[in-house]
Structures are given as structure tokens and as C-alpha cells.
C-alpha positions in Angstrom: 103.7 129.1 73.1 100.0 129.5 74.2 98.4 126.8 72.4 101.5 124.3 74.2 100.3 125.7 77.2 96.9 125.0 76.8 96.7 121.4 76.1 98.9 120.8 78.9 96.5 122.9 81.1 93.7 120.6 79.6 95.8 117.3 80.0 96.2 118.2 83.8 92.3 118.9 84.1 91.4 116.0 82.4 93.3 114.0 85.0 92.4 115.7 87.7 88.6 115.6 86.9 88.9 111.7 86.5 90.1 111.3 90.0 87.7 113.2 91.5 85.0 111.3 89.6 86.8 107.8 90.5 86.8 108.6 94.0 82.8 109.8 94.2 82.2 107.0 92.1 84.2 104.8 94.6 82.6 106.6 97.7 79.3 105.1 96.9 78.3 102.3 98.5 76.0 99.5 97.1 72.8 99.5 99.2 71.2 95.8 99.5 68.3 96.0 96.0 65.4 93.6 95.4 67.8 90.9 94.1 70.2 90.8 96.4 67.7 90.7 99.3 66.1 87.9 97.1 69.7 86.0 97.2 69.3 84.1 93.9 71.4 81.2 93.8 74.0 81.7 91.8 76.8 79.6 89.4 80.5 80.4 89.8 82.5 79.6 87.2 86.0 79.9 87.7 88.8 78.9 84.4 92.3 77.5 85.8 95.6 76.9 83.9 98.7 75.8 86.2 99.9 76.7 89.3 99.8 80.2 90.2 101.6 81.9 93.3 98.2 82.3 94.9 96.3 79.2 93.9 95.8 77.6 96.5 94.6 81.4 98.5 92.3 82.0 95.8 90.8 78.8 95.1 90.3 78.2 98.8 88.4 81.6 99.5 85.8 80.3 96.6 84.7 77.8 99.2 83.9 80.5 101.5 81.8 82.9 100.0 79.2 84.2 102.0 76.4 83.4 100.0 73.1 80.5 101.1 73.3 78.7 97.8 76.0 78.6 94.9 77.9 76.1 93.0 81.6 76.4 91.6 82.5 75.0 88.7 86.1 74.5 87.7 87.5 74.4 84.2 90.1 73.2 82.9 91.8 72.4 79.6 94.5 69.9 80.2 94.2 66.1 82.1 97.8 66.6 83.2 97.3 70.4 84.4 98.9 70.2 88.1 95.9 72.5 89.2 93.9 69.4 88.9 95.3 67.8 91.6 95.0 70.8 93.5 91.3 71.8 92.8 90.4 67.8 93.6 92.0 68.2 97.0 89.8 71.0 97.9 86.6 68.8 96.9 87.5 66.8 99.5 87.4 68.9 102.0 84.1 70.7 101.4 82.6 68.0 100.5 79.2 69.0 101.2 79.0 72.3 98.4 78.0 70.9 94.9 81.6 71.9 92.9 82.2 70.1 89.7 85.1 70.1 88.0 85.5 69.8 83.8 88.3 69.0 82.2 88.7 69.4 78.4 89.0 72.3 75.4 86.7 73.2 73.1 88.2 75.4 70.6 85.1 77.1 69.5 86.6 80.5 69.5 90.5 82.4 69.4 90.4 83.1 73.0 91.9 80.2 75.1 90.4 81.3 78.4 86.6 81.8 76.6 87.3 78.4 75.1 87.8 76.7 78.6 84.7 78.6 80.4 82.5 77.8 77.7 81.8 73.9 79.3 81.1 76.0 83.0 78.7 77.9 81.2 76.7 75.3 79.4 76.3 73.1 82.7 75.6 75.9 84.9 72.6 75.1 87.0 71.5 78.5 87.6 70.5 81.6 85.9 73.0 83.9 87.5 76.8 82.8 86.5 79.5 84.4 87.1 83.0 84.3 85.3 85.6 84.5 87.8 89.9 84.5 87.0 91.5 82.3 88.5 93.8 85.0 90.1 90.8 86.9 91.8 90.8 86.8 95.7 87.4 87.1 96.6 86.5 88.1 99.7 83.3 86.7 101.8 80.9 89.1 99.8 81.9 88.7 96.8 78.9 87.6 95.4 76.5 89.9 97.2 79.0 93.0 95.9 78.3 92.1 92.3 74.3 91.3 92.9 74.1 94.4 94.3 75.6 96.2 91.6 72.7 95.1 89.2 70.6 97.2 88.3 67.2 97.7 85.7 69.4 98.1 83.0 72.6 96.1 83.5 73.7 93.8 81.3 76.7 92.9 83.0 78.2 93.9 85.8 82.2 93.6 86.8 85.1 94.6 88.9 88.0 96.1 87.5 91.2 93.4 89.6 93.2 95.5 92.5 96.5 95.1 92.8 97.5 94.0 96.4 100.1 91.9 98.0 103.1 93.6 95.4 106.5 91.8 96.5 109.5 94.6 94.9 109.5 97.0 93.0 107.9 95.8 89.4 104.7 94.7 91.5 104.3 98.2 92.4 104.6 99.2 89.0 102.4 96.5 88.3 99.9 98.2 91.1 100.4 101.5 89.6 98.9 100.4 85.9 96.0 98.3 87.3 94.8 100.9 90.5 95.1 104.3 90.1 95.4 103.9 86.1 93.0 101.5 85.1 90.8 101.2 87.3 90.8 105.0 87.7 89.4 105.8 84.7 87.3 102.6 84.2 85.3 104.2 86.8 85.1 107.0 85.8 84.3 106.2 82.6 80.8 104.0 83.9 80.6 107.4 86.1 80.0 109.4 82.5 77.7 106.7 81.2 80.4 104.5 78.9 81.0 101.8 81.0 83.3 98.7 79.5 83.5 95.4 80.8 86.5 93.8 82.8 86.9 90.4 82.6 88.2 89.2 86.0 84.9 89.4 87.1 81.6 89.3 85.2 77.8 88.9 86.2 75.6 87.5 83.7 71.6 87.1 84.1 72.5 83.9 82.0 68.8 84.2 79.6 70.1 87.6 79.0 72.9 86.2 77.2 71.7 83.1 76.3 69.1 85.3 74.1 72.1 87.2 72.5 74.4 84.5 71.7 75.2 83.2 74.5 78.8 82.4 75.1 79.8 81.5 72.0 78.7 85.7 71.2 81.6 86.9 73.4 84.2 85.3 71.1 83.2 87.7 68.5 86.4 89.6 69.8 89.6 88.4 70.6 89.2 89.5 74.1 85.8 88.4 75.7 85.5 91.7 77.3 85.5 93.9 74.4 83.2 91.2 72.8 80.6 91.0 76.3 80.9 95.6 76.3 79.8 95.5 72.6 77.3 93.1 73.1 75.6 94.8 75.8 75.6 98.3 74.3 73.6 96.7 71.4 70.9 95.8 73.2 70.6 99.0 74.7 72.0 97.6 78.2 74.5 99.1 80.1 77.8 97.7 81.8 78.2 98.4 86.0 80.5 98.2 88.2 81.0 97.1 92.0 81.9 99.9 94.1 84.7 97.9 96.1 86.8 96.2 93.3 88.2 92.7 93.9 91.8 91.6 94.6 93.7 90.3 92.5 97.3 89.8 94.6 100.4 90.2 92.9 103.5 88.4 94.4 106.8 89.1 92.6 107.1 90.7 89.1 110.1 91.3 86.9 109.7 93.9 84.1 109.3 91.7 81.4 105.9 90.4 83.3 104.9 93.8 83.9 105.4 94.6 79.9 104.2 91.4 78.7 101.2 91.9 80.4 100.5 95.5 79.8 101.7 95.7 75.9 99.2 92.5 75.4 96.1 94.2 76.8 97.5 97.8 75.0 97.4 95.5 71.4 93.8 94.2 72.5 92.9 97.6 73.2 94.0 98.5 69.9 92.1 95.7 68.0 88.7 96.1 69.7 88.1 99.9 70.3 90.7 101.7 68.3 88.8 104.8 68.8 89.5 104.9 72.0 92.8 103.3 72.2 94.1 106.6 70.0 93.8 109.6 72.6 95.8 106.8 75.7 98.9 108.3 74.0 97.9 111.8 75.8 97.4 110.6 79.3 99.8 110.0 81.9 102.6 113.0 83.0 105.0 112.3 79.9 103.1 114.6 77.6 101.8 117.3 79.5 105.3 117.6 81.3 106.7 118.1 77.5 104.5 120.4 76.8 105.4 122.4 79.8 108.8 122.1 78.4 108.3 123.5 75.3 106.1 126.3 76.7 108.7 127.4 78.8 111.6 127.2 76.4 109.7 129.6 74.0 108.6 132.1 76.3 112.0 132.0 77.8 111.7 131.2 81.2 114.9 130.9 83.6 116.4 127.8 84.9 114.3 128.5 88.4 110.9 129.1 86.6 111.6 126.3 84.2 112.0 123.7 87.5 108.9 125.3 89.3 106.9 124.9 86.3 107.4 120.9 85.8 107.7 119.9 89.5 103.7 122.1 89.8 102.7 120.3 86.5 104.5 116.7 88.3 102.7 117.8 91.2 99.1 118.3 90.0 99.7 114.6 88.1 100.7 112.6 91.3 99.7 114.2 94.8 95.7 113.4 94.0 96.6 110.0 92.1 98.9 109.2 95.9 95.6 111.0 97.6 93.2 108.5 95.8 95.1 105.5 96.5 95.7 106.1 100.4 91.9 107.4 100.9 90.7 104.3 99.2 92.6 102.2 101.2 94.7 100.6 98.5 98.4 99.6 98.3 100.5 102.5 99.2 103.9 102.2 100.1 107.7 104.6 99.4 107.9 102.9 96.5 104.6 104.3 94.8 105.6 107.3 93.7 108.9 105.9 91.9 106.6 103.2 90.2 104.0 105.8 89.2 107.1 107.8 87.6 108.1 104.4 85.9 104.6 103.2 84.9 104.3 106.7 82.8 107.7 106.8 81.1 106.4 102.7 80.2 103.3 104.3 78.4 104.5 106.3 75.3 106.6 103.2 74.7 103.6 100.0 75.3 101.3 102.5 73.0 104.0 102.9 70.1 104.5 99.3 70.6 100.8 98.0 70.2 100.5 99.6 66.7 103.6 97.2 65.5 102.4 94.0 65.0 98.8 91.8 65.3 99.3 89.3 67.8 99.8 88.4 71.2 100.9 85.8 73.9 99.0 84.2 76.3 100.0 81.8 78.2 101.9 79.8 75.7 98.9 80.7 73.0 100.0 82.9 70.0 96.6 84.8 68.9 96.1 87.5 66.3 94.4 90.3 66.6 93.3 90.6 63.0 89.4 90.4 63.0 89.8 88.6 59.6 92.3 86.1 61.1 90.6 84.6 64.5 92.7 82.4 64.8 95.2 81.1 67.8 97.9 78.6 68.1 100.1 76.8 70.8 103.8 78.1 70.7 104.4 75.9 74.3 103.2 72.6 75.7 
């Protein structure tokens, strides 16, 4: 079957093209520009909600960025949040850096974490904020990585999270979806000029958005990412990336983590840019290794030339994604090529799945994706 043959044969370039323009687009470095040799100071403002395996890591590394002058400014929703404790224990012992912590929720918008940064944003002191996860593990120059990523015509400018740290095996599937996956071809995607925002880490010139909404403008989606990408296109900006993304460590995972997790960002997906959500159901190995199947079955191919066939179509799907991973200096263990297996026979499944339904759980909230139904309620206390 020619045209079976084909696609696959297109499937496997289409992947193999976007890890060669990951990793060139991951080779360059960020040399120092005008701003970052200016060293504006800079607002950081970091949402929390409970205890997290790496709080305490990942709040403590805020307090040692190496940067001459920026404030962090923690937000949270909930007086009796345990994290509150925890972030007011670090204030005491760096005493001498201007961090402020809110406490409160303004529901202004269906997106719990956009609701809690809003406060951050409104009190920032400077004109360069940026909206940090509370998971994020940023490393000494984290700052200057994202300055130095601005350029003439940025609007915003992010870093896809990581994956490091994985503890078993569902962390390295967990790895396997956010590395060489996502980040993978949100890369390469900025590479070919379509850059999309990621929001564990975002870099706003804060007039720039001010001007176009300002924060309340990224609740215009249900996911403040899709919302700050669309925003930016519109006014004819662009979205950049860092060239060294951030960490975001991992700890244990169980499947049900791993799908929650992927099939609510899949639905999001969906709901914001359902144009591009469509073709996902083509990438990964399941459906060029079918393919390959079928071809072979109709031209008749022997046992022996069936085999060679899918472990050379396996081959040209995994050996650059392990290549890229261990030349980048990511996570690489015996365990990634069985989780990269897993994480591709999870895809057909998470993409059939986020075309059955309209919401999705967050951290106890229950939110639609409906764009005529913004609308988000508590389903835990």
C-alpha cells in the first residue's frame, strides 16, 4: 500500500526534522543583550497552594537568584494554607530582600492560579515581572536567562519546565511527555516562527501588558498561557524562549498523576487551539508503526521483513529522541526507553480522551472548558 507507506515515511521525517531543529535551537546560547547588561530590576511573582515535595527546595533557591535587585512576591489563596508558614519562615531568614507575601483570592477569572497571581501583579514594584510556578527550581541565573531571551519583538518570553529528579518509573514517563515531547517541539515550533507560551515561567515588560489588558486579559482563556500566546500574536509580538529550560523536579508519580496531568493539559489544548490540537493524534510511534503494519501486510512481506521493518521504523522514532536527551544533558536513565514506549501507547488514548467531556481538575477546582461557560468551582476544601 504506497500511500500507507508514505505517510509513515512522512510521520518519521516530521519527527526527525523536529529534533534536529530542537537540538540547534537548544545549541544556541543567549549572548548578554542591551537589557540584560542593563540588569533592570525585576518583580518575581511566584503563586503557592500546599505543600509540595519540593517546597521548601524551590522556594529557598528564589532567595538566591543571582540578580542586584528583585523582589519576590508570594501569593496565596488560603489563611490556613500550610505553605504560609513555610514561606514566613524563609522571610525570616533573608530578612534583608524586600519579599511580601499576599494572602487572599480574587475570583476575577476561571483560572484559580491566574486568580491568585493577579494581587502579585497589581503590587509589583517594577516594570519587569515575572510569573513563576511554584514547582520551578530556578537555578542562580534564572533571571538573567529569561532577560536575555528578550528581544525587539518579544512579547513574552518563557521556559518550557524539565523534568529532573524522576523517583520510579511513572516519573520517567512523566520526563518523557514534558522533555523530549513537549518541550521538543515547543522549540521547535518558536524555531519555525509559531512560538506559544508556557506558563511555568513567563517574562512580561509589565506596560506591555498593562496596555493590552493587563492581567485580567490573560483570563480570556481558561489556561493563561493560551490567553498570554493569543494576546501577543495580536499585537504583532512574538513569544521566545530561554535556550536552557528550567527544572521543574519531579519526585514520585503514580499513573494516575501522570494521566491526570497530561489528559488536563490535552483538554486545554483542545479548548484553546483546536486547530492545532487535531494533527497530535499523528505524532508519536503508534501511528507510523501501524502504518508500517499495514504496508507490509498488503505487500506481503514475510515474518523476517515484517520485524525489520517496525524495529527500523521503532528505530528512527527513539535512537535521536534518546540522542537528544543525553547530548542535552537531560534525565537519561534504563528506564527511558520503556517510558518513551509507555508515554506513546498513553497518547492515542489522552487525545481520544480530551474530545469527551469540557472540564477539568485542578487542584481540587472543577473548571470548564466551554468558552461560553468560564466558570470554575471547588469540588475539595
Amino acid at each position: 500500500m504506497p500511500i500507507a507507506a508514505a505517510i509513515a515515511s512522512a510521520m518519521v521525517v516530521f519527527h526527525l526534522l523536529s529534533i534536529v531543529i530542537a537540538y540547534l535551537r537548544l545549541s544556541r546560547t543567549e549572548e548578554h543583550n542591551a537589557l540584560s547588561r542593563e540588569k533592570p530590576s525585576v518583580s518575581v511573582v511566584i503563586p503557592l497552594r500546599g505543600i509540595e515535595a519540593f517546597s521548601s527546595l524551590t522556594i529557598d533557591r528564589a532567595f538566591h537568584l543571582d540578580w542586584p535587585n528583585y523582589e519576590l512576591i508570594f501569593c496565596v489563596a488560603d489563611y490556613g494554607d500550610p505553605v504560609v508558614a513555610e514561606v514566613k519562615a524563609f522571610m525570616l531568614e533573608h530578612q534583608k530582600r524586600r519579599v511580601v507575601l499576599l494572602v487572599g483570592d480574587d475570583k476575577f477569572s476561571a483560572n484559580p492560579k491566574l486568580n491568585n497571581c493577579a494581587k502579585g501583579w497589581h503590587i509589583a514594584q517594577h516594570e519587569w515581572v515575572i510569573l513563576a510556578d511554584s514547582n520551578v527550581l530556578m537555578a542562580p541565573d534564572y533571571i538573567s536567562r529569561l532577560i536575555s531571551a528578550w528581544q525587539p519583538l518579544s512579547g513574552v518570553v518563557c521556559s518550557p519546565p524539565l523534568g529532573t529528579r524522576p523517583r520510579g518509573f511513572w516519573a520517567e514517563v512523566e520526563c518523557a511527555f514534558l522533555n523530549t515531547y513537549q518541550a521538543r517541539y515547543q522549540y521547535a515550533a518558536e524555531a519555525a516562527g509559531a512560538g506559544f507560551a508556557q506558563g511555568k515561567s513567563m517574562l512580561w515588560y509589565k506596560p506591555f501588558l498593562d496596555a493590552n489588558g493587563g492581567i485580567d486579559a490573560l483570563g480570556a482563556e481558561i489556561a493563561e498561557d493560551a490567553a498570554a500566546t493569543k494576546l501577543v500574536r495580536a499585537a504583532g509580538r512574538s513569544v521566545h524562549l530561554v535556550s536552557q529550560p528550567v527544572e521543574q523536579p519531579l519526585g514520585q508519580r503514580s499513573l494516575k498523576e501522570v494521566w491526570s496531568r497530561q489528559a488536563r493539559w490535552a483538554r486545554l489544548r483542545r479548548a484553546t487551539f483546536p486547530q492545532f490540537y487535531v494533527p497530535e493524534v499523528l505524532v508519536g510511534s503508534v501511528p507510523p508503526l501501524c502504518l508500517a503494519m499495514a504496508a507490509a501486510v498488503l505487500f506481503d512481506l514475510n515474518a523476517i521483513s515484517c520485524v525489520i521493518l517496525l524495529l527500523a521504523v521503532a528505530s528512527a522514532m527513539y535512537v535521536p529522541e534518546l540522542a537528544l536527551a543525553r547530548l542535552k544533558g537531560w534525565p537519561v536513565s534504563r528506564y527511558l526507553l520503556p517510558a518513551l514506549i509507555t508515554r506513546d501507547l498513553i497518547l492515542p488514548m489522552i487525545w481520544l480522551w480530551s474530545w469527551m467531556g469540557h472540564s477539568v481538575s485542578w487542584r481540587g477546582n472543577l473548571m470548564t472548558v466551554k468558552p461560553s461557560q468560564n466558570l470554575l468551582k471547588t469540588t475539595e476544601t
